[in-house]
mmCIF file of the N, C-alpha and C atoms, coordinates in Angstrom:
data_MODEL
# 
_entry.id   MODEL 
# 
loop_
_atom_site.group_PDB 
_atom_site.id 
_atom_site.type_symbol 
_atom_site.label_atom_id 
_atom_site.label_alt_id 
_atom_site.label_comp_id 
_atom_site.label_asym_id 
_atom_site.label_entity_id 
_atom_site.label_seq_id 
_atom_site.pdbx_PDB_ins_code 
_atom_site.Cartn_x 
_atom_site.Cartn_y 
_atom_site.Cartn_z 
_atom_site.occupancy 
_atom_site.B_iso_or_equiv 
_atom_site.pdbx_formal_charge 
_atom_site.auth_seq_id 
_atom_site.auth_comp_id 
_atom_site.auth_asym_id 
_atom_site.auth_atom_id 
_atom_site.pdbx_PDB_model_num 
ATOM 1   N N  . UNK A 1 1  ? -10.360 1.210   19.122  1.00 0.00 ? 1  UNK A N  1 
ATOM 2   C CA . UNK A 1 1  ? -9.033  1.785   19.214  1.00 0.00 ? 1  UNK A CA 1 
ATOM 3   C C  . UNK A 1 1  ? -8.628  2.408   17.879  1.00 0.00 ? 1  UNK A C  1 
ATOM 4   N N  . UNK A 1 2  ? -8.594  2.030   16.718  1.00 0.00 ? 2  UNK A N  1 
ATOM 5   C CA . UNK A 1 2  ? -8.670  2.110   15.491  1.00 0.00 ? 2  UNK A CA 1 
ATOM 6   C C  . UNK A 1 2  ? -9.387  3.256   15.252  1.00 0.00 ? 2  UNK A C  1 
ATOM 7   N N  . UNK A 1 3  ? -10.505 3.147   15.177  1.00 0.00 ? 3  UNK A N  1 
ATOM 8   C CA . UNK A 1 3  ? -11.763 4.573   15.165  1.00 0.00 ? 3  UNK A CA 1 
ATOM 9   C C  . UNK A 1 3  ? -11.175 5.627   16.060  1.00 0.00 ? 3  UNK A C  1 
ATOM 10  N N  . UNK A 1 4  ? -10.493 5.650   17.151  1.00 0.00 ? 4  UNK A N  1 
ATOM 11  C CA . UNK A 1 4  ? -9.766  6.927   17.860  1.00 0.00 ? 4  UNK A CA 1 
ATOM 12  C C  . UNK A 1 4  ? -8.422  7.218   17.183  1.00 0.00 ? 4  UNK A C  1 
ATOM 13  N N  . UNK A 1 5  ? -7.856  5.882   17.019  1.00 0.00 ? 5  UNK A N  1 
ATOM 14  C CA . UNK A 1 5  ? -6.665  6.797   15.731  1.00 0.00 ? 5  UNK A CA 1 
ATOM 15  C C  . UNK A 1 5  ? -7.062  7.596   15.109  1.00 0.00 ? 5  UNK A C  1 
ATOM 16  N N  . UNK A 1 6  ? -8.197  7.273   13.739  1.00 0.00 ? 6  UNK A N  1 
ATOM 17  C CA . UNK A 1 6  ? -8.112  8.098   12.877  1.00 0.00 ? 6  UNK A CA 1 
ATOM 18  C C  . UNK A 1 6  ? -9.487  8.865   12.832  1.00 0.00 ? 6  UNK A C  1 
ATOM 19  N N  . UNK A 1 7  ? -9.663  9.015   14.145  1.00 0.00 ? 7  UNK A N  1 
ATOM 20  C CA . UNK A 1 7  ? -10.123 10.767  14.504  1.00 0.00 ? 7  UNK A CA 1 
ATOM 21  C C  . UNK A 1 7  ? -9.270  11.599  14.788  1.00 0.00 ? 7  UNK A C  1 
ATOM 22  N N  . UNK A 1 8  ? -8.398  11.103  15.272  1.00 0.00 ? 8  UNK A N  1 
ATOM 23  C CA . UNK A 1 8  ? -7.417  12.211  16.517  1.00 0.00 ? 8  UNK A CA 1 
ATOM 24  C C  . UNK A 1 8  ? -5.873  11.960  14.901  1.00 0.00 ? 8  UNK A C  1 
ATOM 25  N N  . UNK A 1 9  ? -5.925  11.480  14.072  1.00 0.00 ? 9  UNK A N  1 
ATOM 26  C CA . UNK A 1 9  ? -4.765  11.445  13.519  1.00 0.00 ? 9  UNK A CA 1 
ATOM 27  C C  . UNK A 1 9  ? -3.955  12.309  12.928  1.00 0.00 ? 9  UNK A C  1 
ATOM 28  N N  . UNK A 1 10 ? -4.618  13.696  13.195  1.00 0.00 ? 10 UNK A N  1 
ATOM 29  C CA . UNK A 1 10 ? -4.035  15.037  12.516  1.00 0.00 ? 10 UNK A CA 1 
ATOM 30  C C  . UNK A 1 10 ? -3.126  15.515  14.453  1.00 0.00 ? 10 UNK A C  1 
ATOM 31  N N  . UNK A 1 11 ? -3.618  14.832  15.212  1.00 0.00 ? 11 UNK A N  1 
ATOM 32  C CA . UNK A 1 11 ? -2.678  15.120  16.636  1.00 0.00 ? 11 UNK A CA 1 
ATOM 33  C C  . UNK A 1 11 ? -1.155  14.594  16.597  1.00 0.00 ? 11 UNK A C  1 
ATOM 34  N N  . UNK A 1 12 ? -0.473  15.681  17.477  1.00 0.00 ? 12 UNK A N  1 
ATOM 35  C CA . UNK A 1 12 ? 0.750   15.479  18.204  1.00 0.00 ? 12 UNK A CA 1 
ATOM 36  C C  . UNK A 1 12 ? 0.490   14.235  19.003  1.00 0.00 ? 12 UNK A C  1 
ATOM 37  N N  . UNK A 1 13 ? -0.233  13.712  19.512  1.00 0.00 ? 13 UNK A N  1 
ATOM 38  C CA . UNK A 1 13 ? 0.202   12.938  20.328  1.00 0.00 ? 13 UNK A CA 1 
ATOM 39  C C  . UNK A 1 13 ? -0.103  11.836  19.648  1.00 0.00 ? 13 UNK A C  1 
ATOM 40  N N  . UNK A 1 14 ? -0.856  11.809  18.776  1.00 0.00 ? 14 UNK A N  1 
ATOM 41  C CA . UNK A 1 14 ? -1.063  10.377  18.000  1.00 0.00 ? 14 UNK A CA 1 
ATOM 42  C C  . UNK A 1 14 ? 0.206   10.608  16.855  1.00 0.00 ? 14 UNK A C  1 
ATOM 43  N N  . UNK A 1 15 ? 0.634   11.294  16.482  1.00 0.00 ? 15 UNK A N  1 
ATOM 44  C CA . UNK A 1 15 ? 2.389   11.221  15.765  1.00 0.00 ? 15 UNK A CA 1 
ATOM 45  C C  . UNK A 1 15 ? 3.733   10.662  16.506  1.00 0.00 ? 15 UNK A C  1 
ATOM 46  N N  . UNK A 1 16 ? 3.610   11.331  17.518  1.00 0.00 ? 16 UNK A N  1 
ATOM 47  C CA . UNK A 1 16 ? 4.925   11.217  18.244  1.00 0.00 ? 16 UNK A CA 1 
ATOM 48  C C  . UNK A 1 16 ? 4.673   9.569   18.580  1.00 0.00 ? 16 UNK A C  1 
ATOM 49  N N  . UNK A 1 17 ? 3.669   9.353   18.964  1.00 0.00 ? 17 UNK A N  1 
ATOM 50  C CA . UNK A 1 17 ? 3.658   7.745   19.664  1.00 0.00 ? 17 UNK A CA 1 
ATOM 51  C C  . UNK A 1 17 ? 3.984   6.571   18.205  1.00 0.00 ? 17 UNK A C  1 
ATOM 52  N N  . UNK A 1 18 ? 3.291   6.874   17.027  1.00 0.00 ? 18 UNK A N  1 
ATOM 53  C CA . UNK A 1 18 ? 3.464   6.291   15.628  1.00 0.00 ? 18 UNK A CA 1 
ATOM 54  C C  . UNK A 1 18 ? 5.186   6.217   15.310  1.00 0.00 ? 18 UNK A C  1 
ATOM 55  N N  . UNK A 1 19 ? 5.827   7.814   15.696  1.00 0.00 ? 19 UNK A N  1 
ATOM 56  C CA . UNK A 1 19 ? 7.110   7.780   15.483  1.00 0.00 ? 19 UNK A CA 1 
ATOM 57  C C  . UNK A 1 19 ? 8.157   7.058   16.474  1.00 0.00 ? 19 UNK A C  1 
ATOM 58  N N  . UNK A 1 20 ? 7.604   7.129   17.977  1.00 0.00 ? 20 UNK A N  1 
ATOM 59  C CA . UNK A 1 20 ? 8.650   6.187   19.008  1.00 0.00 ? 20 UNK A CA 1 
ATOM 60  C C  . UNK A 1 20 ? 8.282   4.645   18.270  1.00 0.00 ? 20 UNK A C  1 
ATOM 61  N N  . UNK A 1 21 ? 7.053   4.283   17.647  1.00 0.00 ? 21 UNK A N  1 
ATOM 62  C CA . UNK A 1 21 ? 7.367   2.935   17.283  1.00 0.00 ? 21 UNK A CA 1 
ATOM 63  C C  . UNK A 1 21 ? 7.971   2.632   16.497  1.00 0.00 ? 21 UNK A C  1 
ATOM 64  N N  . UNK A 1 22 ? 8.268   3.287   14.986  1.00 0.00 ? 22 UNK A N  1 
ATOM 65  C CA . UNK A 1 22 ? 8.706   3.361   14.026  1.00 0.00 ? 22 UNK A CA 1 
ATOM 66  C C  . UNK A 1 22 ? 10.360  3.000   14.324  1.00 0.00 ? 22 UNK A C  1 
ATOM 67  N N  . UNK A 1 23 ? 10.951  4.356   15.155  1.00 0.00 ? 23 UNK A N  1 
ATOM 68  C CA . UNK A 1 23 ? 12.186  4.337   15.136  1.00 0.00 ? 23 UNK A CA 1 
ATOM 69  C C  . UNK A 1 23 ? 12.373  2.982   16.497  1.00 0.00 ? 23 UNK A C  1 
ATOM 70  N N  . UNK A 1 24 ? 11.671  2.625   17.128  1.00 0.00 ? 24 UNK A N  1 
ATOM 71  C CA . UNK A 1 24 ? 11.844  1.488   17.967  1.00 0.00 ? 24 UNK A CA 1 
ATOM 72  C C  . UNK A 1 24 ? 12.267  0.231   17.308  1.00 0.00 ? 24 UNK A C  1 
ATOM 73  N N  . UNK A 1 25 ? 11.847  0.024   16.274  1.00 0.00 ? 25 UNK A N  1 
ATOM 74  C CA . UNK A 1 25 ? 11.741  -0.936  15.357  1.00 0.00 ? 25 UNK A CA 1 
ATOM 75  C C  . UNK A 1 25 ? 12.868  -0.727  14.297  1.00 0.00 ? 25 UNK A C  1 
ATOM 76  N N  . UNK A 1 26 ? 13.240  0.224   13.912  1.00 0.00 ? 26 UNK A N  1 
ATOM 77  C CA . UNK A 1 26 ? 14.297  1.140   13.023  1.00 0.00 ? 26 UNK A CA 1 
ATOM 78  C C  . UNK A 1 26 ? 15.669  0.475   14.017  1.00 0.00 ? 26 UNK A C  1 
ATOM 79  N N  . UNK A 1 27 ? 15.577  0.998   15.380  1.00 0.00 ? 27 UNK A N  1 
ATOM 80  C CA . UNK A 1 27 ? 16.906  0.873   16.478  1.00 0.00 ? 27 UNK A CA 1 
ATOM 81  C C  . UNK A 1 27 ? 16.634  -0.369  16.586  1.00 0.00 ? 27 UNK A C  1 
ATOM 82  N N  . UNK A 1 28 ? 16.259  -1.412  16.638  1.00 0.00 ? 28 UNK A N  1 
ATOM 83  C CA . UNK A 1 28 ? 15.972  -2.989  16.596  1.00 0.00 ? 28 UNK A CA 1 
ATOM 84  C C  . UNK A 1 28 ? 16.420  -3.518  15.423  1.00 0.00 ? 28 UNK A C  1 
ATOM 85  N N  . UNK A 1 29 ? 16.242  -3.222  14.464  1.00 0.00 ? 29 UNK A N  1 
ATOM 86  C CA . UNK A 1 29 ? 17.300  -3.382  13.505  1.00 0.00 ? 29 UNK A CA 1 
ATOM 87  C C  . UNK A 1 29 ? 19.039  -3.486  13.223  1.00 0.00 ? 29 UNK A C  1 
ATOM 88  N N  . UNK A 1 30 ? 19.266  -2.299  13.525  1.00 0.00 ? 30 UNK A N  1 
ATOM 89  C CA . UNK A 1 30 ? 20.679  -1.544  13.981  1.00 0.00 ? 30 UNK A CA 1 
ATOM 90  C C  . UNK A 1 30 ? 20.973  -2.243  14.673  1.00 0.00 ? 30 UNK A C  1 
ATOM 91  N N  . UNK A 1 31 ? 20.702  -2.298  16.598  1.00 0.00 ? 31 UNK A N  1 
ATOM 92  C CA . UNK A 1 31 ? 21.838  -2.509  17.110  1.00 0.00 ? 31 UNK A CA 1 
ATOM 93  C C  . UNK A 1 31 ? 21.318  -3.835  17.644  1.00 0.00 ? 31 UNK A C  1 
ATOM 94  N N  . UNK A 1 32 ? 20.668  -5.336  16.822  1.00 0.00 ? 32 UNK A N  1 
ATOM 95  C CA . UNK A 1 32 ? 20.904  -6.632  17.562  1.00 0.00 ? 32 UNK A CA 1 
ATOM 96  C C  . UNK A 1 32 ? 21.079  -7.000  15.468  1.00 0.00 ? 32 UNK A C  1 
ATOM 97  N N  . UNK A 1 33 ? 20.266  -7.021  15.257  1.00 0.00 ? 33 UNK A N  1 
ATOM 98  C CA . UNK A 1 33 ? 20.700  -7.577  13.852  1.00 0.00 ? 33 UNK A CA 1 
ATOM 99  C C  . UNK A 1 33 ? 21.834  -8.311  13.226  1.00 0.00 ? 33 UNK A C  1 
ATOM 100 N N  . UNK A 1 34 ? 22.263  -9.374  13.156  1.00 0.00 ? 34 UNK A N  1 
ATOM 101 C CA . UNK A 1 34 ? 23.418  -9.976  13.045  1.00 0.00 ? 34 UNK A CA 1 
ATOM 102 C C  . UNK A 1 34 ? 24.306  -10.123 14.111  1.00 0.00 ? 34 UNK A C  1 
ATOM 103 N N  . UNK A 1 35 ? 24.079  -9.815  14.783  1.00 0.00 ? 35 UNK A N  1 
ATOM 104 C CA . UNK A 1 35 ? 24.855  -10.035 16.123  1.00 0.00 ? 35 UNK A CA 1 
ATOM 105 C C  . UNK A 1 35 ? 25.259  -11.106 16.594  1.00 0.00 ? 35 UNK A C  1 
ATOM 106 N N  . UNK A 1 36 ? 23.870  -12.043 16.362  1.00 0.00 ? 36 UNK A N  1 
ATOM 107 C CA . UNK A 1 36 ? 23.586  -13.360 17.022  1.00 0.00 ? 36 UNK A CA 1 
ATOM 108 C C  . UNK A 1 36 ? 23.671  -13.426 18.705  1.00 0.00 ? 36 UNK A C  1 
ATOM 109 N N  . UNK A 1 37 ? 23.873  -14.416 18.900  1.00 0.00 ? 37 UNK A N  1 
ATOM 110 C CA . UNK A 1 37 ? 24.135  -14.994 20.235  1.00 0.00 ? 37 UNK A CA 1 
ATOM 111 C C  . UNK A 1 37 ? 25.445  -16.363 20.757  1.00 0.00 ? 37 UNK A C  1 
ATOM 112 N N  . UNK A 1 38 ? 25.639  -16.165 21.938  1.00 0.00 ? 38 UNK A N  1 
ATOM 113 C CA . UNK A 1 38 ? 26.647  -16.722 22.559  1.00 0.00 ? 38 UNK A CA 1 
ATOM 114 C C  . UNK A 1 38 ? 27.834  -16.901 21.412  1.00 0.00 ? 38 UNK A C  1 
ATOM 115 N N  . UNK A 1 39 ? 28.136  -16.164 20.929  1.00 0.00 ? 39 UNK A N  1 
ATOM 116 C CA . UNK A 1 39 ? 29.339  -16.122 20.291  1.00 0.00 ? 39 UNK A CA 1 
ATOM 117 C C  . UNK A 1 39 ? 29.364  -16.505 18.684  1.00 0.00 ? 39 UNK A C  1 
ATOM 118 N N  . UNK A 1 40 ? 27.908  -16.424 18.619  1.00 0.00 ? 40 UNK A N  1 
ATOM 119 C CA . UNK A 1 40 ? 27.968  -17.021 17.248  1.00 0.00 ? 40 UNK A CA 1 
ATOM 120 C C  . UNK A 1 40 ? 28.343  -15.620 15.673  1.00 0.00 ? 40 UNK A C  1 
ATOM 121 N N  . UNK A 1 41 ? 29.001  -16.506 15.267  1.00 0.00 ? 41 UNK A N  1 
ATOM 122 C CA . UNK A 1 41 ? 29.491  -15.331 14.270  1.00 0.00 ? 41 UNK A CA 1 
ATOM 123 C C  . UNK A 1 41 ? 30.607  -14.418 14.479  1.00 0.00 ? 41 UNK A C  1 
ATOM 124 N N  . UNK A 1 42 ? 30.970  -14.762 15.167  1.00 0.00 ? 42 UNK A N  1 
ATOM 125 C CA . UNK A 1 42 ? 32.540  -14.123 16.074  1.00 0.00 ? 42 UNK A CA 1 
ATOM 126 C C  . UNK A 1 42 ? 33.729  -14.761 15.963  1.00 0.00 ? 42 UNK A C  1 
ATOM 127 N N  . UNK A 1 43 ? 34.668  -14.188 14.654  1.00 0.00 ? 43 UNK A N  1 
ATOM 128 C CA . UNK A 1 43 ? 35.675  -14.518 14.449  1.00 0.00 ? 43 UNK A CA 1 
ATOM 129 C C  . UNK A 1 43 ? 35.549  -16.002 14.203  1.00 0.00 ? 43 UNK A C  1 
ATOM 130 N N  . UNK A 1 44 ? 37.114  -16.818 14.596  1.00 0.00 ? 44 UNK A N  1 
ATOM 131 C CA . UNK A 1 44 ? 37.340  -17.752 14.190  1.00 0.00 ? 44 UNK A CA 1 
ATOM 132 C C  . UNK A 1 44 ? 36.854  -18.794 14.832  1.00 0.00 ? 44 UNK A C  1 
ATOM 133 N N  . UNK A 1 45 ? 35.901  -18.539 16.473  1.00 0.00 ? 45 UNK A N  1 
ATOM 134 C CA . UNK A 1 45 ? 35.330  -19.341 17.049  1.00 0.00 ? 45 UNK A CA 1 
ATOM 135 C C  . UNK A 1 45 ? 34.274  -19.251 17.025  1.00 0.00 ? 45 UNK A C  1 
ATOM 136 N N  . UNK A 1 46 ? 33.518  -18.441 15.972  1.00 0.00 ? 46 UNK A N  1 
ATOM 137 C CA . UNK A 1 46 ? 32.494  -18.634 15.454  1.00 0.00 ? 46 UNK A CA 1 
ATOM 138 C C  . UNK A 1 46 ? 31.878  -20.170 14.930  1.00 0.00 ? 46 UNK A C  1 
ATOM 139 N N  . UNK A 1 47 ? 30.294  -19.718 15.032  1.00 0.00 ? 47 UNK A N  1 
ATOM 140 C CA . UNK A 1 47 ? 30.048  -21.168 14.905  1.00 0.00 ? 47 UNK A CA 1 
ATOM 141 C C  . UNK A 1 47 ? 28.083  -21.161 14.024  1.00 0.00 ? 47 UNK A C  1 
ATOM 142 N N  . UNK A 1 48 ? 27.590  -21.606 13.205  1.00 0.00 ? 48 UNK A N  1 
ATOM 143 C CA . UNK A 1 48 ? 26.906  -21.233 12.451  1.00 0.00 ? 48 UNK A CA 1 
ATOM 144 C C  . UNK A 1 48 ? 25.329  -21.278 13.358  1.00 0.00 ? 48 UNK A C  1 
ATOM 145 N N  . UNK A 1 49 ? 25.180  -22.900 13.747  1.00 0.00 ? 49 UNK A N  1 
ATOM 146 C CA . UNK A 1 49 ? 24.194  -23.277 14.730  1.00 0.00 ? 49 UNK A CA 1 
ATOM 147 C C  . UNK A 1 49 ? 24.805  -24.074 15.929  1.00 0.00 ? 49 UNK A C  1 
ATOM 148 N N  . UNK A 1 50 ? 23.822  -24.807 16.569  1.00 0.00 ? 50 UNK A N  1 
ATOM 149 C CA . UNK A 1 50 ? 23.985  -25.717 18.016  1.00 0.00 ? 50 UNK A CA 1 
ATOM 150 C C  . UNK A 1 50 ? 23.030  -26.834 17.163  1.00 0.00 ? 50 UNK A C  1 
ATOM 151 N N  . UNK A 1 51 ? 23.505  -28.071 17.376  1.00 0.00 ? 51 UNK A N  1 
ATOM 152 C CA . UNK A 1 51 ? 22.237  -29.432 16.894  1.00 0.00 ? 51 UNK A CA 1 
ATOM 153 C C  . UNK A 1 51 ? 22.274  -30.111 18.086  1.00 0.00 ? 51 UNK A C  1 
ATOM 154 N N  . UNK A 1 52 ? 21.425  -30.703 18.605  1.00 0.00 ? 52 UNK A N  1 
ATOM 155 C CA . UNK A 1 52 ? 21.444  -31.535 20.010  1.00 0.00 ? 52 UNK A CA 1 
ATOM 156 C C  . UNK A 1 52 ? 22.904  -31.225 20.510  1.00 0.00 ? 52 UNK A C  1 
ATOM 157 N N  . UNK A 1 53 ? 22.996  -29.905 20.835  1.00 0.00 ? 53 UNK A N  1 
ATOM 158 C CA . UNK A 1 53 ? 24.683  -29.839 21.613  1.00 0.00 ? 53 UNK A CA 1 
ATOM 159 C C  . UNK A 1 53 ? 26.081  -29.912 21.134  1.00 0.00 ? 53 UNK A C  1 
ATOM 160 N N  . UNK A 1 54 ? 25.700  -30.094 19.529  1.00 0.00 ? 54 UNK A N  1 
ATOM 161 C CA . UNK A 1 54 ? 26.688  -30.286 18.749  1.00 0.00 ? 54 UNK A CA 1 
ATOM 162 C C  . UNK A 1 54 ? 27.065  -29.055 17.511  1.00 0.00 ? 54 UNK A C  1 
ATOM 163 N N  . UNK A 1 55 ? 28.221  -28.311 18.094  1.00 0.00 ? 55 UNK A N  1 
ATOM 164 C CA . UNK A 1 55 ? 28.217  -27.144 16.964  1.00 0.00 ? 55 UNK A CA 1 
ATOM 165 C C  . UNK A 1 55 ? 28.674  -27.199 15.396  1.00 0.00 ? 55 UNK A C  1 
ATOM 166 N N  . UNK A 1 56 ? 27.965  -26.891 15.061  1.00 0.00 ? 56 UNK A N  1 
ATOM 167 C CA . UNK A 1 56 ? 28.607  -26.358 13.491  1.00 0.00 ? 56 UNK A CA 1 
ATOM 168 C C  . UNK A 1 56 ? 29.043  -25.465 13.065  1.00 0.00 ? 56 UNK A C  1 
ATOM 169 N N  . UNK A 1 57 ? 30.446  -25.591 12.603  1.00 0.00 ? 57 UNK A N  1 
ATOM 170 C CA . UNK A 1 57 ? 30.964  -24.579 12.647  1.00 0.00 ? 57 UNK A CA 1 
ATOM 171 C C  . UNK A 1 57 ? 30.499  -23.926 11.211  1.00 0.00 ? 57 UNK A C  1 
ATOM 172 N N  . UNK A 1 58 ? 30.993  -22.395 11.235  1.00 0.00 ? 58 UNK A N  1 
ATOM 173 C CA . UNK A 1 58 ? 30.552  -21.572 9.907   1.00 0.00 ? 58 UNK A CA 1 
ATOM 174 C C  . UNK A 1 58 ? 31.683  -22.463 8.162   1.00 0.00 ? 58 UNK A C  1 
ATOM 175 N N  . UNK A 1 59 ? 32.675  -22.593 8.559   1.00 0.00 ? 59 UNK A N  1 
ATOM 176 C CA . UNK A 1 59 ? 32.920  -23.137 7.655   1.00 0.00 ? 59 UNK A CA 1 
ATOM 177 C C  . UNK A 1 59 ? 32.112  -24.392 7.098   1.00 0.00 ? 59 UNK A C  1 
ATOM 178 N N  . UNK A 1 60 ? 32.001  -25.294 7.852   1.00 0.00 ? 60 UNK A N  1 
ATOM 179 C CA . UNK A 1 60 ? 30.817  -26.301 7.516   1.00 0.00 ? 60 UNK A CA 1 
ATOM 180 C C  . UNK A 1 60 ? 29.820  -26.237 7.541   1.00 0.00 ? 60 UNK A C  1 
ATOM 181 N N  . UNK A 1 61 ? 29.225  -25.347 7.575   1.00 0.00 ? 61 UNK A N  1 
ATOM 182 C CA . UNK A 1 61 ? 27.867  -24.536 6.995   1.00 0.00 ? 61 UNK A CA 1 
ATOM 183 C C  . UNK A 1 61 ? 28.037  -24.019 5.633   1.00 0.00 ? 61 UNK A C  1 
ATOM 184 N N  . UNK A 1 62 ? 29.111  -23.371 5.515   1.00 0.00 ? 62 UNK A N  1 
ATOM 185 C CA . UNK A 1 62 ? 29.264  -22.464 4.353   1.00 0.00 ? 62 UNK A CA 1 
ATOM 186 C C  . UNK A 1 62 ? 29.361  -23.780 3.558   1.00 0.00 ? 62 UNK A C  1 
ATOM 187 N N  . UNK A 1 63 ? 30.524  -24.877 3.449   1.00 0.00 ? 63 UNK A N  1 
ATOM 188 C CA . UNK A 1 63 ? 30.675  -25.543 2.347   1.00 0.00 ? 63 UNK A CA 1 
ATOM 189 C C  . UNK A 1 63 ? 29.498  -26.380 2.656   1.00 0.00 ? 63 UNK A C  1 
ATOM 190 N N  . UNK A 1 64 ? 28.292  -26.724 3.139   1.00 0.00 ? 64 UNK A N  1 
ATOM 191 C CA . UNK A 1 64 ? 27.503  -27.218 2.661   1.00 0.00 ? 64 UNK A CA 1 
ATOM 192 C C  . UNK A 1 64 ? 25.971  -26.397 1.869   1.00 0.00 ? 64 UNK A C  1 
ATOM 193 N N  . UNK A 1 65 ? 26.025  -25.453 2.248   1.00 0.00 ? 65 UNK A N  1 
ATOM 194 C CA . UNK A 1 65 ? 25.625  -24.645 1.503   1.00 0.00 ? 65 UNK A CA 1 
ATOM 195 C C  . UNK A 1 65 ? 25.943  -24.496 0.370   1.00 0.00 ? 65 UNK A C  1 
ATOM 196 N N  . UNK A 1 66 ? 27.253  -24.345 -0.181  1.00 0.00 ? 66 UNK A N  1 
ATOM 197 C CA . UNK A 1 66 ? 27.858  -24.191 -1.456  1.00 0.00 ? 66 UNK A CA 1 
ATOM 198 C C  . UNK A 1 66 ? 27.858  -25.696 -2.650  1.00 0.00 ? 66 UNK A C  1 
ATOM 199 N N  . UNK A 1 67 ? 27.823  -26.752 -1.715  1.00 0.00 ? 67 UNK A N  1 
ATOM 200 C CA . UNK A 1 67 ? 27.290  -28.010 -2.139  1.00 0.00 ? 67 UNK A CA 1 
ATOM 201 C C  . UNK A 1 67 ? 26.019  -27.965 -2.590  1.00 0.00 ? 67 UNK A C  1 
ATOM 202 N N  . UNK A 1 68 ? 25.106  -27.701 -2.343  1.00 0.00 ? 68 UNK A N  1 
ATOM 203 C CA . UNK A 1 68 ? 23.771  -27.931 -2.552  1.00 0.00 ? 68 UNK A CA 1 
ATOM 204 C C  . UNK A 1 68 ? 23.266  -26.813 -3.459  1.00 0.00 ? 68 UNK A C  1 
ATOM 205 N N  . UNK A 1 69 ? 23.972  -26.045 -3.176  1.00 0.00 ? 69 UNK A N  1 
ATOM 206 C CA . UNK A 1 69 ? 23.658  -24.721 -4.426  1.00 0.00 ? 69 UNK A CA 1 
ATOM 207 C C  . UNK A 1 69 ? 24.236  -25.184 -5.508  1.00 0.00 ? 69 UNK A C  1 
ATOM 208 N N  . UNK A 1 70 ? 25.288  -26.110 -5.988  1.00 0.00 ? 70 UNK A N  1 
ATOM 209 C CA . UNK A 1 70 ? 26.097  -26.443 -6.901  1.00 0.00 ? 70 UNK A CA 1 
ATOM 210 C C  . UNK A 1 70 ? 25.179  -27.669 -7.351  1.00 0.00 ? 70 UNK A C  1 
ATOM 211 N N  . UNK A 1 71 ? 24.464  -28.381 -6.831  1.00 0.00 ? 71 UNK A N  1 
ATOM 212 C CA . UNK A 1 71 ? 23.583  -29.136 -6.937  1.00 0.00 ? 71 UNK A CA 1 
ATOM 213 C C  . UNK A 1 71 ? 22.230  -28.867 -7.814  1.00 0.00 ? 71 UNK A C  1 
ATOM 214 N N  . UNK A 1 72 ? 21.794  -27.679 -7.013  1.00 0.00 ? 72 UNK A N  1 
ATOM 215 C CA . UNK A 1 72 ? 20.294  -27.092 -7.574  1.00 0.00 ? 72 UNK A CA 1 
ATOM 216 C C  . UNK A 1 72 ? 21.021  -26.826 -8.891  1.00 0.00 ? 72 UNK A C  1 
ATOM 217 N N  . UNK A 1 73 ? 22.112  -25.535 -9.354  1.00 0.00 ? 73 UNK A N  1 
ATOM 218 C CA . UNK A 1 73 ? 22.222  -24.986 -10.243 1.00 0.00 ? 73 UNK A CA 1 
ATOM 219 C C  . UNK A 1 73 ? 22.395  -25.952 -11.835 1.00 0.00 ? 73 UNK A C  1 
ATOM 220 N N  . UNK A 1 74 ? 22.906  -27.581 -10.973 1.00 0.00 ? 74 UNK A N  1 
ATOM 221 C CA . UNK A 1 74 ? 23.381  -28.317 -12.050 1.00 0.00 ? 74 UNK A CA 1 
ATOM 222 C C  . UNK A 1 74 ? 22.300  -28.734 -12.805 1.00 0.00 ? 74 UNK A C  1 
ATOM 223 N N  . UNK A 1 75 ? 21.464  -29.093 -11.539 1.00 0.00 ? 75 UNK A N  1 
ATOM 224 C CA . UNK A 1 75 ? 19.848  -29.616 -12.045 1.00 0.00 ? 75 UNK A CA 1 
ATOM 225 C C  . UNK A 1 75 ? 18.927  -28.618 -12.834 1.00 0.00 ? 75 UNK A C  1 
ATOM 226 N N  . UNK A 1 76 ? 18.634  -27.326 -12.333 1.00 0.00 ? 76 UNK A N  1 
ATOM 227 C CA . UNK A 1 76 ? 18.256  -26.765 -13.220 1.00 0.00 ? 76 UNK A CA 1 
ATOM 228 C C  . UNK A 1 76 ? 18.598  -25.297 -13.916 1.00 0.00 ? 76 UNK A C  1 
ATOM 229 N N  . UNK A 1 77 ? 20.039  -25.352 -14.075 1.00 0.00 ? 77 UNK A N  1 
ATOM 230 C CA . UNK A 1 77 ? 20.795  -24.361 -15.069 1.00 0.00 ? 77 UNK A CA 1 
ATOM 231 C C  . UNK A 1 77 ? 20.818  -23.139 -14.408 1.00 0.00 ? 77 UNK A C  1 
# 
């Protein structure tokens, strides 16, 4: 498959197909990227993860995050 790419790689049709993947992957980016799912990250009923059924919300994510970074930084400068 490889060896017919790059015979045929000066072709239109081996470009255009290189470019629908490119920008496939480009538009996959864009429009799910941060988005998340079931509501996550959405306003004030946002929520960071799910643990056995139990949500966490983004604020208690964030301040434990900010804990432990305050932690590393103390330990090593």
């Amino acid at each position: 498959m490889l060896s017919l790419i790059r015979k045929k790689k000066e072709s239109f049709i081996i470009k255009f197909v290189f470019i629908i993947i490119v920008l496939s992957f480009v538009g996959t980016i864009f429009l799910v990227w941060g988005q998340g799912s079931d509501g996550m990250g959405r306003g004030k009923g946002g929520y960071a993860a799910t643990v056995d059924g139990t949500r966490i919300s983004l604020e208690e994510y964030r301040n434990a995050y900010q804990r432990v970074k305050s932690m590393y930084q103390q330990i090593y400068g």
